[in-house]
PAFIPA-607909 format. One record per residue (C-alpha): residue number from 1; x, y, z; residue in three letters. Coordinates in pm, 1 decimal. Each point is the difference from the previous one (the first is absolute). Example, Ala and Ser with C-alpha at 12.3 -4.5 7.8 and 13.67 -1.06 7.14 Angstrom:
REM PAFIPA-607909
+-----+----------+----------+----------+---------+
! num !     east !    north !       up ! residuo !
+-----+----------+----------+----------+---------+
!   1 !   1230.0 !   -450.0 !    780.0 !     ALA !
!   2 !    137.0 !    344.0 !    -66.0 !     SER !
+-----+----------+----------+----------+---------+
***
This chain:
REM PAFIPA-607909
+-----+----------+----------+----------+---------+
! num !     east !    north !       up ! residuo !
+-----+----------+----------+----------+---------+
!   1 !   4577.1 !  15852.9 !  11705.9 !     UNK !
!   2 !   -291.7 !     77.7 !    217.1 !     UNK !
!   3 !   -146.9 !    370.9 !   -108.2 !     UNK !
!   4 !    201.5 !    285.7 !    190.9 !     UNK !
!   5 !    -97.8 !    328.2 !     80.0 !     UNK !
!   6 !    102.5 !    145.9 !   -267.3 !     UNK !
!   7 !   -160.4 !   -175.4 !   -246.1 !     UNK !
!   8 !   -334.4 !    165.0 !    164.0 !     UNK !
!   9 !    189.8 !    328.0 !   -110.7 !     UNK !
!  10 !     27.6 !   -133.2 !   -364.0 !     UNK !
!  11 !   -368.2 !   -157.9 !    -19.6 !     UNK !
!  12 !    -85.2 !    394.5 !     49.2 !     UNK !
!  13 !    251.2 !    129.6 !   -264.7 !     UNK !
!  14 !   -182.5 !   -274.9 !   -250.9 !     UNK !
!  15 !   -373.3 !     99.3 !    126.9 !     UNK !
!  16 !    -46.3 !   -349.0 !    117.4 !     UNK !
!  17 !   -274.7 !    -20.8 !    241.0 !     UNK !
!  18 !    156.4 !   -144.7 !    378.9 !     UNK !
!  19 !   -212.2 !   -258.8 !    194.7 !     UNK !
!  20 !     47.6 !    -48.7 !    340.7 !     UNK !
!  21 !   -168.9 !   -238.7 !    240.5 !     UNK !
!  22 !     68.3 !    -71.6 !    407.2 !     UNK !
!  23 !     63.5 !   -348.0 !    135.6 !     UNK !
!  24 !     34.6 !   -107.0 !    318.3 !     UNK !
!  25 !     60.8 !   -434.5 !     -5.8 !     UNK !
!  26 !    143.4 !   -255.1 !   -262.0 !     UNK !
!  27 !   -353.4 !    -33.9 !   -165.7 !     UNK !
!  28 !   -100.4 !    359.2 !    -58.5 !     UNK !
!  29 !    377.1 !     63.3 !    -88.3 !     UNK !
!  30 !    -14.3 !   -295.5 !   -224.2 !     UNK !
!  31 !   -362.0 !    168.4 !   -126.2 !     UNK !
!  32 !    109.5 !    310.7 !   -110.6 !     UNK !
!  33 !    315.6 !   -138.5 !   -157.0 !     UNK !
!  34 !   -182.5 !   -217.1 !   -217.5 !     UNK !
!  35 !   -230.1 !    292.5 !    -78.8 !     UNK !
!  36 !    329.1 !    208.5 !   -148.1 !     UNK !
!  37 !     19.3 !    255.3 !    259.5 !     UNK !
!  38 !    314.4 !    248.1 !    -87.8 !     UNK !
!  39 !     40.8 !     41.4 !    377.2 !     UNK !
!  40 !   -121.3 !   -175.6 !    315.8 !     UNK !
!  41 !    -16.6 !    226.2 !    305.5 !     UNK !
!  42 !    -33.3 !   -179.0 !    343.5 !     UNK !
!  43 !   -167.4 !    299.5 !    173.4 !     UNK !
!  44 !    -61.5 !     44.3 !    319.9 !     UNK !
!  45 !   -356.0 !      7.1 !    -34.7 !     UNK !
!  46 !     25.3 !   -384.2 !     51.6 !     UNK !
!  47 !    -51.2 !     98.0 !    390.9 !     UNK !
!  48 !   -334.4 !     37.4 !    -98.3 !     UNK !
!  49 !    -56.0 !   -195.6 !   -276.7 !     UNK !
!  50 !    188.1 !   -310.5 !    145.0 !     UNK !
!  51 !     59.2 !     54.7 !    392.3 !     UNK !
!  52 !   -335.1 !    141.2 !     43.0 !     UNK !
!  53 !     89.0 !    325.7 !    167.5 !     UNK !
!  54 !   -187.4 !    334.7 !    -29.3 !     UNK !
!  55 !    305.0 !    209.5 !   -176.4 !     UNK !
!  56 !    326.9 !    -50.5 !   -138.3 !     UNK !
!  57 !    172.1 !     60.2 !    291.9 !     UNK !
!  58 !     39.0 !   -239.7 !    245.5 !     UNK !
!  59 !    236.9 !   -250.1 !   -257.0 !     UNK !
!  60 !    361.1 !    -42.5 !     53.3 !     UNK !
!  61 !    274.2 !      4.9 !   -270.4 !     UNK !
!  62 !     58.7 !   -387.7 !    134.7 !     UNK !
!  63 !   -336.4 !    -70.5 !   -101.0 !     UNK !
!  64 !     36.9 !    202.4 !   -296.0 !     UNK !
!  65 !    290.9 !   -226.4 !   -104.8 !     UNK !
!  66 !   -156.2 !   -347.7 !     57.2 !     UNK !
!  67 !   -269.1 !    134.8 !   -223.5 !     UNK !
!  68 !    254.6 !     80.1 !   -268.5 !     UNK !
!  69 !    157.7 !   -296.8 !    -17.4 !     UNK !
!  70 !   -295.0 !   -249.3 !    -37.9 !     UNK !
!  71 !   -116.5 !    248.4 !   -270.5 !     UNK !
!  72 !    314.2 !    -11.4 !   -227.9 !     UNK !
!  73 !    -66.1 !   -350.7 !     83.1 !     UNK !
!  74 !   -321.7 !    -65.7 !   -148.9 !     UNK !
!  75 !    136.3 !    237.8 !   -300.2 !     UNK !
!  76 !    283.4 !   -192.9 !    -70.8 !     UNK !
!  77 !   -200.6 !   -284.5 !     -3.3 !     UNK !
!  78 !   -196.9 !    124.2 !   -301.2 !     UNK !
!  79 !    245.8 !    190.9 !   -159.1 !     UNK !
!  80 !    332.8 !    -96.5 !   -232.5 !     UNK !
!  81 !    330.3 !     80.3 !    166.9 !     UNK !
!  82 !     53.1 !    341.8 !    -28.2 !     UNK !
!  83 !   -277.1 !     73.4 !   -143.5 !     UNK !
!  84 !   -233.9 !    154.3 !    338.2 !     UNK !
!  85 !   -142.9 !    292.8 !     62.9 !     UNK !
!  86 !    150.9 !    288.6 !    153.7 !     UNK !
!  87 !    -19.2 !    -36.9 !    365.2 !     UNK !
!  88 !    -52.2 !    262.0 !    254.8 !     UNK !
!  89 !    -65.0 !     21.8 !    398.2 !     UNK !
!  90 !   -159.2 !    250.3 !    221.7 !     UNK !
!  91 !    168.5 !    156.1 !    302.4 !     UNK !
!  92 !   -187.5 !    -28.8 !    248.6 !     UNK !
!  93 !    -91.3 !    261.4 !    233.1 !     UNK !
!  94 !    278.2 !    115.7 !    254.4 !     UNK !
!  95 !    269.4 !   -208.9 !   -205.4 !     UNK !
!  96 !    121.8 !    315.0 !   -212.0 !     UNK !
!  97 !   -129.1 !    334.0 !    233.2 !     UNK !
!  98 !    219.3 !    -33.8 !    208.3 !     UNK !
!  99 !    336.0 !    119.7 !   -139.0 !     UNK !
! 100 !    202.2 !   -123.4 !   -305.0 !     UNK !
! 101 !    172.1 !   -272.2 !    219.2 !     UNK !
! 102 !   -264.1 !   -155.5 !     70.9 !     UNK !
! 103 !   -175.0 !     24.6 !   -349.7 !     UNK !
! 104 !    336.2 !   -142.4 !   -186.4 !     UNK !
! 105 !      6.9 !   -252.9 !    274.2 !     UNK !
! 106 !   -382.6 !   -120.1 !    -72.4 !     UNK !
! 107 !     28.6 !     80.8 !   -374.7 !     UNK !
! 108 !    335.1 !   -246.9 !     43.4 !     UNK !
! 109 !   -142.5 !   -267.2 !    104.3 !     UNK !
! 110 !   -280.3 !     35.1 !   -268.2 !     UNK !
! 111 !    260.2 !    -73.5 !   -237.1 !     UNK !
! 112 !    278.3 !   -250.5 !    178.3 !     UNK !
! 113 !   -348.0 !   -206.2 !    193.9 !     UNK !
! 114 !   -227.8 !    -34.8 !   -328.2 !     UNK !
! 115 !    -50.5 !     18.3 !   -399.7 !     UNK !
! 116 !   -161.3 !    343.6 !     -8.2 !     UNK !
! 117 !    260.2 !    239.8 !   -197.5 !     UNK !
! 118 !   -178.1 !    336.1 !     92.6 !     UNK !
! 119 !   -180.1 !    123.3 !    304.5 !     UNK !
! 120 !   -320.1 !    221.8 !      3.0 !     UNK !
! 121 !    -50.6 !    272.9 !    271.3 !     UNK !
! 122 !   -230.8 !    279.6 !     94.6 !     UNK !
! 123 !    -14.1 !    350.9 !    -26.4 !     UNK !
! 124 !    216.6 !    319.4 !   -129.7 !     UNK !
! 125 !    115.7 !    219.5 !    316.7 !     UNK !
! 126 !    312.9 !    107.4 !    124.1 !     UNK !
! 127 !    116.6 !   -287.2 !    184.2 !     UNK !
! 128 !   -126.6 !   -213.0 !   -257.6 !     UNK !
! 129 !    145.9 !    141.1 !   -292.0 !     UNK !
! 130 !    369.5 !    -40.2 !    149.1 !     UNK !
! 131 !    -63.9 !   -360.3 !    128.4 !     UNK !
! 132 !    -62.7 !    -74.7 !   -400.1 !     UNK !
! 133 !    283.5 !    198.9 !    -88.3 !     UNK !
! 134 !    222.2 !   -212.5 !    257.5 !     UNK !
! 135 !   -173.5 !   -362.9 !   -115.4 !     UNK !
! 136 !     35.2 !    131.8 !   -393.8 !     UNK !
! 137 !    361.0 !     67.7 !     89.9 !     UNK !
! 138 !     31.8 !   -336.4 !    170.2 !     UNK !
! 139 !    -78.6 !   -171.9 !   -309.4 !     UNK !
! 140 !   -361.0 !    -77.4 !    124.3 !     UNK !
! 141 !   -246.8 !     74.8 !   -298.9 !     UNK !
! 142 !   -328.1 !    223.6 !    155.8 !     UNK !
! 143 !   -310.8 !     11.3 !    -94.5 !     UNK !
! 144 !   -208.9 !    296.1 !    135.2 !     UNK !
! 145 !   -351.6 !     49.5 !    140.3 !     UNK !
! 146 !   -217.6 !    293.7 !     12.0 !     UNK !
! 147 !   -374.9 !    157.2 !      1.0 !     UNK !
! 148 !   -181.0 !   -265.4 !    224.3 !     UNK !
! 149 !    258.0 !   -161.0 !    213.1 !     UNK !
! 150 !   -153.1 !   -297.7 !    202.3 !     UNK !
! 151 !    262.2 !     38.3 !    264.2 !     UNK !
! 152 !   -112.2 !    370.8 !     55.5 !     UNK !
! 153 !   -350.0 !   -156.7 !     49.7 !     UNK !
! 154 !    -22.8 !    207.8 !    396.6 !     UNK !
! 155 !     84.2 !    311.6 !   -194.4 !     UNK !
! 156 !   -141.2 !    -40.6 !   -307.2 !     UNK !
! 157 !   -287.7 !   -265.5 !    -19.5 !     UNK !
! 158 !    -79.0 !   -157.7 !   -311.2 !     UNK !
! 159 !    -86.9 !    313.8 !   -146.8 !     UNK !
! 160 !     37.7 !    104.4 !   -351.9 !     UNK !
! 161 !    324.1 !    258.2 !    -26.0 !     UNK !
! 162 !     57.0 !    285.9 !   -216.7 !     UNK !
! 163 !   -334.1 !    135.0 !    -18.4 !     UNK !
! 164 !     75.4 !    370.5 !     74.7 !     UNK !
! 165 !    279.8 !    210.4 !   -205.2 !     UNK !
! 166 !    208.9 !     15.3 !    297.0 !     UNK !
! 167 !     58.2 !   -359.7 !     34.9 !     UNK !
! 168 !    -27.7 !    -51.5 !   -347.7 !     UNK !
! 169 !    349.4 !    195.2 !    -11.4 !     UNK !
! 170 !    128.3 !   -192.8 !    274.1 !     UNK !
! 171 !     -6.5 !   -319.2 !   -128.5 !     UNK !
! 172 !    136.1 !    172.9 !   -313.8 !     UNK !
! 173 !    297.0 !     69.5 !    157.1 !     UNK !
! 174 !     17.7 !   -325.2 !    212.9 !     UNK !
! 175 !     -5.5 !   -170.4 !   -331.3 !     UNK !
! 176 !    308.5 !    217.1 !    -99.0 !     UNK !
! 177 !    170.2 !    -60.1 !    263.9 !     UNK !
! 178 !    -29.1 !   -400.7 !     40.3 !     UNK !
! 179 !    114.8 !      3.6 !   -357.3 !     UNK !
! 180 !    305.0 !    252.1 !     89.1 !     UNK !
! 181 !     86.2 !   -234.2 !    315.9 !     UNK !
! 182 !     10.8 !   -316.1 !   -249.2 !     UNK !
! 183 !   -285.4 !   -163.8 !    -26.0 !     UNK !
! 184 !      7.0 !   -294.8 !   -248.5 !     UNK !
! 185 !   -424.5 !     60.3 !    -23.9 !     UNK !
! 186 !   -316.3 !    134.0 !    189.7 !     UNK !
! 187 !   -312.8 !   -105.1 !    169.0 !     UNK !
! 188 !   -256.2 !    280.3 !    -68.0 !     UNK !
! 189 !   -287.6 !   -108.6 !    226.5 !     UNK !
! 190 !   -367.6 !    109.4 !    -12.3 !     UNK !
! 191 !     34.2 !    345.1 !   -119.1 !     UNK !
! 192 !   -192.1 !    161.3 !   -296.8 !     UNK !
! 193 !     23.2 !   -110.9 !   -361.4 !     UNK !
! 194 !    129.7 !    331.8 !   -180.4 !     UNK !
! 195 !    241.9 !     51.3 !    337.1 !     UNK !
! 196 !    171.7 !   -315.2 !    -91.5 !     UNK !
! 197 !     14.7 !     -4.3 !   -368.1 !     UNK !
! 198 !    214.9 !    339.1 !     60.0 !     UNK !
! 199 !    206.5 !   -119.7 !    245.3 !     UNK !
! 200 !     73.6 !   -288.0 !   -231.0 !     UNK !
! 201 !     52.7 !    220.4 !   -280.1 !     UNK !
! 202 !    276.6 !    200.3 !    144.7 !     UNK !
! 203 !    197.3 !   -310.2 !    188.7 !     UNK !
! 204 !    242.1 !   -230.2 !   -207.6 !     UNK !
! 205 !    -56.2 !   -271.8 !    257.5 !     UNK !
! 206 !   -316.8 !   -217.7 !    -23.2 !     UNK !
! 207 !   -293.0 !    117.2 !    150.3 !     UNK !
! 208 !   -175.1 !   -290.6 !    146.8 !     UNK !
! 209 !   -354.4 !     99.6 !     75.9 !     UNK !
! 210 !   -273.5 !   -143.7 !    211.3 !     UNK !
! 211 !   -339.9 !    194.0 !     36.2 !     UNK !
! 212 !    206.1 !    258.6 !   -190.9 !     UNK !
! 213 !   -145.4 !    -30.8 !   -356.4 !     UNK !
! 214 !    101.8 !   -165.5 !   -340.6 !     UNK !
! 215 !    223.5 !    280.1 !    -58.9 !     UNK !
! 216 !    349.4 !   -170.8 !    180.8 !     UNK !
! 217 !    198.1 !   -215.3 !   -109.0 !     UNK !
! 218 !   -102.6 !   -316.1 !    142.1 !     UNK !
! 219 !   -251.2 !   -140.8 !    229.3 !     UNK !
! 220 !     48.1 !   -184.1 !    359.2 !     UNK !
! 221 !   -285.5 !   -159.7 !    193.1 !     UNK !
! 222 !     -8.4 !   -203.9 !    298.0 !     UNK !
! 223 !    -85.7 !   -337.9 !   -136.0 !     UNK !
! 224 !   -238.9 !   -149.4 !    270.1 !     UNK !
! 225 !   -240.2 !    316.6 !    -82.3 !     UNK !
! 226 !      1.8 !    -93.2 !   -385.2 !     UNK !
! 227 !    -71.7 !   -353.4 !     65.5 !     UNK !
! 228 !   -295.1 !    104.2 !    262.5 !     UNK !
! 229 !    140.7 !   -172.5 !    264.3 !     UNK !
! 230 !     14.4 !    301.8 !    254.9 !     UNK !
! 231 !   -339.2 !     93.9 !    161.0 !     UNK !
! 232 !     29.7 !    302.5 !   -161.0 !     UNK !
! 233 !    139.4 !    199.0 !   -251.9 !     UNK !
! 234 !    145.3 !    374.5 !    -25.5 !     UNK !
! 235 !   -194.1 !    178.6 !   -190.0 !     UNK !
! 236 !    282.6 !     28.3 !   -306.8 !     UNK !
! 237 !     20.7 !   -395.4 !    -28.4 !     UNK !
! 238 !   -310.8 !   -176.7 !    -85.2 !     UNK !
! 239 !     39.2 !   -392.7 !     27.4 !     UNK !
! 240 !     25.2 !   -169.3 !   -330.3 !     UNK !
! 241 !   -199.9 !   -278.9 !    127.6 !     UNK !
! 242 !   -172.1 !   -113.0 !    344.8 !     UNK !
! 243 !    272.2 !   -230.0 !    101.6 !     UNK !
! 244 !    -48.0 !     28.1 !    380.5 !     UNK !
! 245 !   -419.1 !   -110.9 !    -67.9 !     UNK !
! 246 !    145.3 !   -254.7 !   -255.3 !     UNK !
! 247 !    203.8 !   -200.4 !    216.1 !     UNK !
! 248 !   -244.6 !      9.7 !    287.1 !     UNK !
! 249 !   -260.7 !   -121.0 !   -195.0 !     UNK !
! 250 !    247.5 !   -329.3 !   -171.5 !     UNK !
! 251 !     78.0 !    -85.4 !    378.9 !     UNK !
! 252 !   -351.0 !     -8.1 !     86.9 !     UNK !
! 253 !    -80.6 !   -187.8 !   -294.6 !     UNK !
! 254 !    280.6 !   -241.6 !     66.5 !     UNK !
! 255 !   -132.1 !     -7.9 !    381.8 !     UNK !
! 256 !   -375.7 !    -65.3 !   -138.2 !     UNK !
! 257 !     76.2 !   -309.9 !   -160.2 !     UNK !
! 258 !    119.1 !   -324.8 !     65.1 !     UNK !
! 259 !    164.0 !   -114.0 !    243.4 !     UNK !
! 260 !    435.5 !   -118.1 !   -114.8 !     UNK !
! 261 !     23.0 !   -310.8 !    -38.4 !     UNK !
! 262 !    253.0 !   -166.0 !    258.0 !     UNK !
! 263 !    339.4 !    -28.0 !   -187.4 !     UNK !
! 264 !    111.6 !   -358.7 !    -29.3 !     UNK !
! 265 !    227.3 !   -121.7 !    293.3 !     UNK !
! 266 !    308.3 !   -183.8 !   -155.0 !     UNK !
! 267 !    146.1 !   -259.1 !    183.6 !     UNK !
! 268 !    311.8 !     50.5 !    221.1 !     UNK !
! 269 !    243.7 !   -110.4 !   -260.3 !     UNK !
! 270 !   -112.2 !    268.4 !   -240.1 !     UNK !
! 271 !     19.5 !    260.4 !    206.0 !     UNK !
! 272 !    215.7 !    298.3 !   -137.4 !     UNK !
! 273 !    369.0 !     42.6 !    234.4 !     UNK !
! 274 !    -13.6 !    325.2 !    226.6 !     UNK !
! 275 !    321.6 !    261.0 !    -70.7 !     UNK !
+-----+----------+----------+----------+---------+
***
């Protein structure tokens, strides 16, 4: 069997560390498979990473879902049957704020229209906490999202959160309270070190950090930053190496040299049937 949800929950319970890496295509999917991700998130920040746009907003839950599917592609390409990571997709903006119909009926299709067996969304208010409570309820595993929220990015920026007491406390509680509404795990984004490592302390979900310290248990990163293929990096995810200045440099190299050589034409008889 594939890992569930709830093995995330038992990785904790064992103080197992929990890696987690995006993918957006067959070959990055097939990438971070092969690496031995635990999960595989296709977030939305493949807008920008992959569709070139300025935020995370503008992609649709259809393109969400082609994305998904040519990632557990490439990972079941690399993987042995049953054997692949957990898989996980972002809502998208506007697919779950806008009532719990309309959430189950996008968090539905995330389930019935791809591989992914869990969904990721954003934020801890009101509205938000009983659309979680409705998917958890619908037998729709939820992960939660909180201190920088991309999707929040005209409200919030990319600012880091919980640096005063008062919204320290918040996203306390909002921690609390995703776990309460049945959150399988949480995204603590960009917030500070000894903020998480409490907040991870007093959840028994997994606390999956990112800017948010070694103290949670596990790490996520958006894989095109660690490979340095993004023109830049946030601040809380150094590239591993300079793969954007790597590649351009082989193709110039390639482009530098030699001309191909002409493949050999083979005569008519040869030739290989079109399907």
């Amino acid at each position: 069997m594939p890992l569930r949800p709830a093995d995330l929950a038992r990785r904790k319970q064992a103080g197992l560390p929990i890696w987690v890496l995006t993918a957006w295509d067959a070959l990055s999917g097939a990438l971070v498979a092969e690496a031995g991700a635990d999960a595989v998130l296709v977030g939305d920040s493949l807008a920008m990473v992959v569709l070139g746009h300025a935020t995370t907003l503008p992609v649709t839950l259809d393109e969400m879902l082609h994305h998904c599917r040519a990632t557990a592609r490439g990972m079941a390409s690399v993987c042995a049957p049953g054997q692949e990571p957990l898989l996980i997709l972002d809502l998208p903006f506007l697919s779950y704020q806008c009532g719990t119909d309309a959430a189950v009926a996008a968090a539905g299709r995330v389930l019935k229209e791809s591989p992914a067996a869990a969904v990721k969304l954003e934020g801890a208010e009101p509205e938000t906490l009983v659309v979680i409570d409705r998917l958890v309820r619908s037998g729709i595993p939820v992960m939660g999202h909180i201190g920088l929220t991309p999707q929040s990015v005209h409200r919030l920026g990319y600012r880091r959160q919980g640096n005063d007491q008062a919204s320290r406390q918040r996203l306390e509680r909002e921690a609390t309270a995703l776990q309460a509404a049945g959150c399988f795990a949480l995204v603590l984004e960009h917030v500070p070190d000894d903020l998480a490592a409490s907040i991870t302390a007093q959840l028994t979900i997994p606390v999956i950090g990112i800017g948010a310290g070694s103290g949670c248990d596990g790490q996520v990163r958006v894989t095109a930053d660690l490979l340095g293929l993004t023109p830049r990096q946030p601040p809380f995810s150094p590239p591993l190496l300079q793969g954007r200045s790597l590649a351009v440099e082989a193709l110039r190299r390639w482009m530098a040299g030699p001309a191909p050589a002409a493949a050999p034409t083979r005569p008519a008889a040869d030739a290989a049937p079109h399907c």
